[in-house]
C-alpha positions, -999 to 999 in steps of 0.1 A, spaced: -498 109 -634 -461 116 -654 -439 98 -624 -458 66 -626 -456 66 -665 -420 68 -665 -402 38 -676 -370 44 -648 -348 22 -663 -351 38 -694 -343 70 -682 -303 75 -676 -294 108 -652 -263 116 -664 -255 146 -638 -274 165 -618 -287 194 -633 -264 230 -616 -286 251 -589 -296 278 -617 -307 258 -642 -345 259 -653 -342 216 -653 -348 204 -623 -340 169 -603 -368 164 -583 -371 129 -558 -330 123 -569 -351 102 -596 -373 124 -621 -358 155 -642 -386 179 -650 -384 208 -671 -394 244 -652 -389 265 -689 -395 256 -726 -385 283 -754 -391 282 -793 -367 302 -813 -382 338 -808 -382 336 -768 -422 322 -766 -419 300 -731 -440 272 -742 -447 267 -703 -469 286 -682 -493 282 -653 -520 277 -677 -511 247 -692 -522 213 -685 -507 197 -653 -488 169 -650 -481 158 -613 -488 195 -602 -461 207 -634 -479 226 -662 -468 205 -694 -449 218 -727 -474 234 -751 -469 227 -788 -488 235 -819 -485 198 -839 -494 197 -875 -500 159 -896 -509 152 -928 -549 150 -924 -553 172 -890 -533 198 -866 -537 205 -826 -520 219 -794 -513 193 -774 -491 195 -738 -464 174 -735 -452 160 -694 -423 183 -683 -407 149 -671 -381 138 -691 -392 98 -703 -425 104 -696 -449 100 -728 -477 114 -712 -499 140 -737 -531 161 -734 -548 179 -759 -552 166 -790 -539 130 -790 -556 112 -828 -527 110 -851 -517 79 -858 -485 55 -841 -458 66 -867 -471 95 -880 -442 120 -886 -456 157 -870 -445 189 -875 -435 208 -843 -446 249 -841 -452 272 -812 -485 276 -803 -479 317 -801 -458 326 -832 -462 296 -853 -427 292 -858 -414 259 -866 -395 243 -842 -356 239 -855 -349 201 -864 -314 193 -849 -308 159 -862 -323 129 -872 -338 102 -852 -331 62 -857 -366 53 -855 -386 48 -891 -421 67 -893 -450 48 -910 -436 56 -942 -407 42 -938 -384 75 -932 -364 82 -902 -386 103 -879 -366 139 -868 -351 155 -834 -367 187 -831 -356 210 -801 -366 232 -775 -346 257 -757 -345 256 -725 -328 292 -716 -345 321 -727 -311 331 -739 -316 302 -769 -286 287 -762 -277 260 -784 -258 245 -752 -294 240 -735 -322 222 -749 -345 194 -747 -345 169 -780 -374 152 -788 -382 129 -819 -414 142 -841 -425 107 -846 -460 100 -832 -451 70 -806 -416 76 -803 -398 85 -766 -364 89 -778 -354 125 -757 -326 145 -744 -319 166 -724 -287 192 -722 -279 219 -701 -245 237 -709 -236 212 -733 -236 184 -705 -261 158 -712 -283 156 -684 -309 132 -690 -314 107 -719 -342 87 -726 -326 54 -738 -349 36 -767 -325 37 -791 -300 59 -804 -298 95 -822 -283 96 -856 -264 118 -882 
């Protein structure tokens, strides 16, 4: 279940998401994600997906060194819950596609964390608009183990996941 896997006090709400947005605040605690875009408009949620707490997860297309899977990552923001395909190992540096178009998913910065090889992991993103705007996206690191997470809507910082900090 995502809301019992969420480390709270990692988790900082910075403001409530506005009444349109496709993030919602849910219980005044947990900040879920309703829509999830790659960069040609694919919504990587859908009623298909897995569920998480009655939310269908994020579905991504994640590619290793050795192997490659879709796995479904919680909507909750903080919450490092995954189904699907789960074996890579803790450090592993992924690359993120969409499951539809296999188009990589853009990397916005890099992360603090180091993978196994030493190498700072990367923040990929994922709209959360289906206008693409750069002012609206979830920020997750690539790193197989890593929480570190954003989330912005109109360039205000809604939700952070706090294990560290983003760098570059």
């Amino acid at each position: 279940m995502a809301k019992k896997d969420i480390v709270k006090n990692k988790v900082k709400i910075s403001v409530p998401p506005p009444p349109d947005s496709t993030i919602k605040q849910i219980d005044d605690v947990f900040i879920v994600m309703t829509e999830a875009y790659c960069p040609n408009g694919h919504n990587l949620i859908s009623d298909d997906n897995e569920e998480f707490d009655e939310y269908p997860g994020i579905k991504v297309y994640l590619k290793g060194e050795k192997k490659e899977g879709p796995v479904y990552l919680s909507p909750f923001q903080g919450d490092g819950t995954k189904k699907g395909t789960q074996d890579w190992n803790a450090g592993e540096k992924l690359k993120f596609f969409c499951p539809e178009c296999n188009e990589a998913l853009p990397i916005m910065a890099h992360c603090s964390c180091l993978d196994n090889k030493g190498e700072h992991g990367d923040i990929v993103k994922i709209f959360t608009s289906d206008d693409l705007a750069e002012k609206s996206v979830l920020s997750l690191c690539n790193v197989w183990g890593c929480r570190k997470s954003k989330v912005t809507d109109n360039w205000n910082i809604i939700s952070e996941y706090l294990d560290g900090e983003i760098i570059d």
